[in-house]
N, C-alpha and C positions, 0 to 999 in steps of 0.2 A: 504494500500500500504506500502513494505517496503520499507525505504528511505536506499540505497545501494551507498558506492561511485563509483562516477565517474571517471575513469581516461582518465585525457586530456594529450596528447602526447603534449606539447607547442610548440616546434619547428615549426611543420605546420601549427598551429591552433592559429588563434586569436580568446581569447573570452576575452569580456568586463563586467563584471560586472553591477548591474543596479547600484552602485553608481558611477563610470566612465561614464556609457551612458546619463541616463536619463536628461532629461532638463525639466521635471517637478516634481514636488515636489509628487510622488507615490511608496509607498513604499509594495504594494500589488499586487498580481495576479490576477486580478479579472475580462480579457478582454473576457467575454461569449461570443465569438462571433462563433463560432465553431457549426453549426446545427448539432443535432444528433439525429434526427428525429420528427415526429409527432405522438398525441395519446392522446387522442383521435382524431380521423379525422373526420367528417364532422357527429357527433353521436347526437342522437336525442332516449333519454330514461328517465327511473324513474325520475332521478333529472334535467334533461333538455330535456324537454317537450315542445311541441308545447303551441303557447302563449307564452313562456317567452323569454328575453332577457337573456344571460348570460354574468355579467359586469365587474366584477373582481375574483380576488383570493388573498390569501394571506396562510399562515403557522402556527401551531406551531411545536414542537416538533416530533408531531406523525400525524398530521391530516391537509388537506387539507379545507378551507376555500370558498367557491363561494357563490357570491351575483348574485343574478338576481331580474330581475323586471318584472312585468307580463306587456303585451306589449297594455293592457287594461286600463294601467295607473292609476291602484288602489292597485297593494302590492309589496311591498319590500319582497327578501327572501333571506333568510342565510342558509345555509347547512355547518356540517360538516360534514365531509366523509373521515375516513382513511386512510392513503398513503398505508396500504395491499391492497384497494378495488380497482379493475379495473374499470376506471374509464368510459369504454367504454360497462360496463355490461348492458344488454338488460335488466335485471329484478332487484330490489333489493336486495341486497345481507341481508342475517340474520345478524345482524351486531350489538351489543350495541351501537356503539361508531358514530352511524350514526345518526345524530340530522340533525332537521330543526326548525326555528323559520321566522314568518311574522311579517310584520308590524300590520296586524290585529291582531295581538296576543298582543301586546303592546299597550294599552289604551293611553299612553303618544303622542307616533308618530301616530295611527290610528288619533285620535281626530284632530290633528293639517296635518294630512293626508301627510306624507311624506315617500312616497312610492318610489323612484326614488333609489336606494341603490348603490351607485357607487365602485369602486376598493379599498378595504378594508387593513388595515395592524394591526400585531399583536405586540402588547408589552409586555415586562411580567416587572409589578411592586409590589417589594415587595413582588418577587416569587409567583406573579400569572397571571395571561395573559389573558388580554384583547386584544378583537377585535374594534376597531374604523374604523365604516363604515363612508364613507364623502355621504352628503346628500344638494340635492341641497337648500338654503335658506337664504346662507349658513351656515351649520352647521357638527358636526361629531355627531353621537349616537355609544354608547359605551356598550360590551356585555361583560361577562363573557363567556372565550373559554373553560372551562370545561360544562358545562351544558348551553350554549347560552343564561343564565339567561341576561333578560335588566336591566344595571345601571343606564344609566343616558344620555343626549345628553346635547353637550355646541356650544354656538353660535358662529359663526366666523365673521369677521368684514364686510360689507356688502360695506362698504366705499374705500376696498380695492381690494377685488374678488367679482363677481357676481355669482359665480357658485361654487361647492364644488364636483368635479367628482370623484374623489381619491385623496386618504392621503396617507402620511408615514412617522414615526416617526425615527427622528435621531439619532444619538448615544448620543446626549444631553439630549436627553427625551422631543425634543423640535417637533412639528407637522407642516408638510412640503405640500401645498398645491397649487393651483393655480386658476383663473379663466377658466373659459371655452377655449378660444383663445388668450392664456398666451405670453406675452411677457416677462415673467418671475415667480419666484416661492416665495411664501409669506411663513413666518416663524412665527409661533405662539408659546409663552411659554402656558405649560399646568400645570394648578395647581391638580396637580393630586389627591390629599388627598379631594380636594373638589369635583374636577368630580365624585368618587369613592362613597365616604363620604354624599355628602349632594344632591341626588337627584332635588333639589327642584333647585338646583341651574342652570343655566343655562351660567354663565356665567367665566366658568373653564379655558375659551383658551382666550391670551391677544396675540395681534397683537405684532409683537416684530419688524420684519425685511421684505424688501423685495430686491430681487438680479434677475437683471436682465439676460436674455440668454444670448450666445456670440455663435456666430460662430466658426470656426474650425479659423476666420480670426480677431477674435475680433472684428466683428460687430454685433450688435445685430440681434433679431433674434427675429419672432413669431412662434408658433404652435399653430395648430387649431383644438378643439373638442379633449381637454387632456381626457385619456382614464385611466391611468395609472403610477403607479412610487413607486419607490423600492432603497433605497440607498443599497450596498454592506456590505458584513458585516466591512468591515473597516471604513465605511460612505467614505472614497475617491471620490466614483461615484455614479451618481445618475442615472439610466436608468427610460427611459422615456416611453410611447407607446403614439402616439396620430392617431387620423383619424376617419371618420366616413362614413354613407355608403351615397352611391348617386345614381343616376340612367340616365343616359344623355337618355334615350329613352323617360321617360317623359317628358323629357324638365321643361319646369314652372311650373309643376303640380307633379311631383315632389321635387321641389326645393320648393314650398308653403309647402308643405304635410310632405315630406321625412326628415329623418334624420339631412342631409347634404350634402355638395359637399366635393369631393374628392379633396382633396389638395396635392399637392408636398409634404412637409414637411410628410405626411403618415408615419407611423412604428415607430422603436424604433431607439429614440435617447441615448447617453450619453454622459454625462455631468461631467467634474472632478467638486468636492466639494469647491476647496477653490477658483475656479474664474466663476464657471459655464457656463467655457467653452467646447463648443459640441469636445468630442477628436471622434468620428464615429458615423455612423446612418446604420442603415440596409438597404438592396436592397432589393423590389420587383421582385424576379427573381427566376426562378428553374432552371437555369442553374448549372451545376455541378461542377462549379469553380469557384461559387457564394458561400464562407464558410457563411458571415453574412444575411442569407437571411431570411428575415419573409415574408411569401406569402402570397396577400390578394387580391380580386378584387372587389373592392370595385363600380365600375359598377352592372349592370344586371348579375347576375350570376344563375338565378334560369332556370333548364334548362326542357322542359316538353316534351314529346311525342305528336307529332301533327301529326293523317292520312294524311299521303301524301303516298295515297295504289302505291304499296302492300307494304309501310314499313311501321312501326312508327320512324319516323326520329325525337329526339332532339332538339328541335327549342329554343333560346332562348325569354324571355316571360320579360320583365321590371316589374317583382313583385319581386326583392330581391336582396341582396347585402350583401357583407361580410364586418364586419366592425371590424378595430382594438378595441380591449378591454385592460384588466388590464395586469398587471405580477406579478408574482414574484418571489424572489434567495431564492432559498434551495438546499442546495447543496444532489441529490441525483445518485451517482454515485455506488452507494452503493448495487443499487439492489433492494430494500426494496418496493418501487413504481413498479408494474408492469408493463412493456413495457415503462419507463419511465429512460431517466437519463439525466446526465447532470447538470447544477448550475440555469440558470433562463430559463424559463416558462411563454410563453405569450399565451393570446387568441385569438382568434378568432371567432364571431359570425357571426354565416349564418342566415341572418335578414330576413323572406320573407311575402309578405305580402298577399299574394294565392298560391294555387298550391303546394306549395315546403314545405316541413316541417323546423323547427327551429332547429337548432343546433350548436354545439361546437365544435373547433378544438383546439388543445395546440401545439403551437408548442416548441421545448427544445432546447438550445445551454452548451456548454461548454466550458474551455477556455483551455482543453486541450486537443493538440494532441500525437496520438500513435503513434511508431514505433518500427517496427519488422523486423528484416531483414529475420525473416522467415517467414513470411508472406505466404504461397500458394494462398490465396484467391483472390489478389490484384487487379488481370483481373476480376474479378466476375461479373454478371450483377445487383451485389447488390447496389439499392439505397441509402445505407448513402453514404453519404460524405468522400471523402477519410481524412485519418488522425483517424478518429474516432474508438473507440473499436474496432467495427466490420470490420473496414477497414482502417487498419494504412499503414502508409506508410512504406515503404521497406530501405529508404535512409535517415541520417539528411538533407543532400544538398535538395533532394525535399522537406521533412517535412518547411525550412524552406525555403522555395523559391516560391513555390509550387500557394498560394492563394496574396501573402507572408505572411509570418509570421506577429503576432501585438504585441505593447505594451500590456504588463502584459498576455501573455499566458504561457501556463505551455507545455513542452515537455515531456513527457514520453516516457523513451527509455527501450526496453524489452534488458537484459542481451545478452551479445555478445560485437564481437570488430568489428568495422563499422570503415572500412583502406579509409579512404576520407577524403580529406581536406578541413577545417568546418570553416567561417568565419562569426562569431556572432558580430553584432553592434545594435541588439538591447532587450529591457530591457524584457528578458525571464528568466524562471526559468524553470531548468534540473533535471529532477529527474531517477534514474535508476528503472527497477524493475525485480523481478526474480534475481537479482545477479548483479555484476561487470560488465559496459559497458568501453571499450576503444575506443576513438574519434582518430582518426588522423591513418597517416601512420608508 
């Protein structure tokens, strides 16, 4: 993008700076709340395949990360897979750069059998990049992301979290974790020269801190059956995913058996850094003036063909549920990911337990919207979202009014002079593109 200026007519226009507005201490644009679509949608191939659970994801540079666990409860599996590869391909792509590695491949975790491989993140130290899956025991085990060679796993404190679902490492180099049904998030220093270095060791991550949630009101707060979590690249915010699946048709029999029950707290939370307080959570909804929505139905959702002649009518069947999974920020706006854009990236798995086959949905947000005031498309019967590439808005006044507008989103305004009178109070950043925009009358 080129960064073009802006010219503000002042007379009509009041605009506030984020260091006049803001009342919290954020000095980045990082609010992905902007849906800009899904993709893969509800896919069931090569690398997620019936049997498996798929649990997280994570990044590096060039390639995509997803842990699953086989749903037989005996392997862990890590795939890498390119951001050129579509990720919704029926067959395997001829690909060098396409690696998998198991637990059973790993004599260390097979023997002590820790197959359970939850929402993974990547670090690069000392210009190399490792992946740190969190494993339940708790523990993390630790890969090399060029060739998925196994390092090493180091223990986490058992005293303080029971469960190790997903990790993510800070901009300290410090490892950010939680129990299962968290009423807050546990901070581990990691001696990395020995995780890396001395295999044999075990005991690399030292309990440092823990910080409780807060509400949007400063009360505390739990989440249940943490799925996932992802600090920004500025570490400011922490994005969260939690939930799990449930099934009310079986009553106690799946509530013994299943997953879990479906909670409120569901979906992706966020969290500013320096008090861990929740500043938004996402909506369950496809409403189309729904901008932060993660969709998930975590009931009965597997749907079957039953004769009821002369049709085959759809019946819902209590063997499956979708359950929130991992995330995480990469900023691909870029193109480069096919049918993919936008900054963070959560999942979705279609759990089922007959009938229906197993699969993966992604859904992608961004924290920035478009506007064109030439727009032709505007009426379209196109499902994105308005605001987005493919469907920006035509006005600032609707752009920001519109969902409303949030802290830390970015505007993207396509060149031209937009004669309306634009009253900004809150902490957005404005960027032109294609040339010189004029705001005001």
């Amino acid at each position: 993008m080129k960064n073009i200026l802006i010219i503000l007519r002042i007379v009509p226009v009041v605009f506030s700076f984020s260091s006049f507005c803001q009342n919290v201490p954020l000095d980045h644009y990082e609010g992905y709340y902007l849906k800009t679509g899904t993709y893969p949608e509800d896919v069931n191939n090569w690398w997620m395949s019936n049997g498996f659970e798929v649990q997280g994801v994570t990044h590096d540079d060039d390639n995509w990360y997803f842990t699953l666990t086989d749903k037989d409860k005996d392997n862990g599996v890590l795939w890498r897979i390119p951001r050129s590869v579509p990720l919704a391909s029926p067959s395997q792509p001829t690909d060098a750069g396409i690696k998998v590695v198991t637990m059973n491949d790993v004599d260390t975790l097979s023997e002590i059998f820790k197959w359970h491989w939850g929402d993974p993140d990547c670090f690069r130290y000392n210009g190399i990049d490792y992946i740190l899956i969190p494993i339940p025991g708790p523990m993390v085990a630790c890969f090399k992301a060029d060739n998925l060679e196994y390092v090493n796993y180091a223990n986490l404190d058992g005293n303080v979290q029971d469960y190790a679902g997903w990790c993510a490492v800070g901009k300290d180099g410090c490892l950010y974790t939680s129990s299962n049904h968290a009423w807050g998030i546990v901070k581990y220093k990691i001696n990395w020269d020995s995780l890396i270095g001395s295999p044999g060791n075990h005991d690399a991550c030292t309990y440092s801190d823990s910080f409780p949630f807060q509400d949007s009101n400063g009360s505390p707060m739990q989440l249940f059956h943490m799925q996932g979590g992802e600090f920004t690249p500025s570490g400011e915010l922490l994005y969260i995913v939690c939930g799990s699946a449930g099934c009310d048709a079986l009553g106690p029999i799946w509530d013994t058996f299943g997953p879990g029950e479906p909670m409120p707290s569901d979906g992706i939370h966020v969290f500013e850094t320096i008090n861990w307080k929740e500043l938004t959570r996402s909506v369950n909804s496809s409403d189309s003036s729904t901008n932060f929505s993660y969709v998930f139905d975590n009931d009965c959702t597997c749907y079957v063909p039953i004769p009821l002649p002369p049709l085959f009518i759809p019946v819902p069947v209590p063997f499956g549920s979708q359950t929130p999974e991992g995330l995480t920020i990469w900023d691909l706006e870029d193109g480069s990911a096919p049918y993919i854009s936008g900054q963070l990236h959560v999942i979705k798995d279609h759990y089922n337990t007959a009938f229906c086959d197993d699969a993966i949905t992604m859904q992608h947000y961004s924290e920035k919207i478009y506007i064109d005031k030439n727009n032709l498309d505007y009426d379209s019967l196109s499902m994105a979202l308005k605001g987005t590439k493919e469907k920006p808005f035509r006005t600032v006044a609707e752009a920001y009014n519109y969902y409303p507008i949030w802290d830390g989103a970015q505007m993207i305004i396509i060149s031209g002079s937009y004669p309306e009178p634009v009253f900004f109070n809150r902490r957005i950043r404005i960027t032109s593109k294609n040339g010189i925009v004029t705001l005001g009358h």
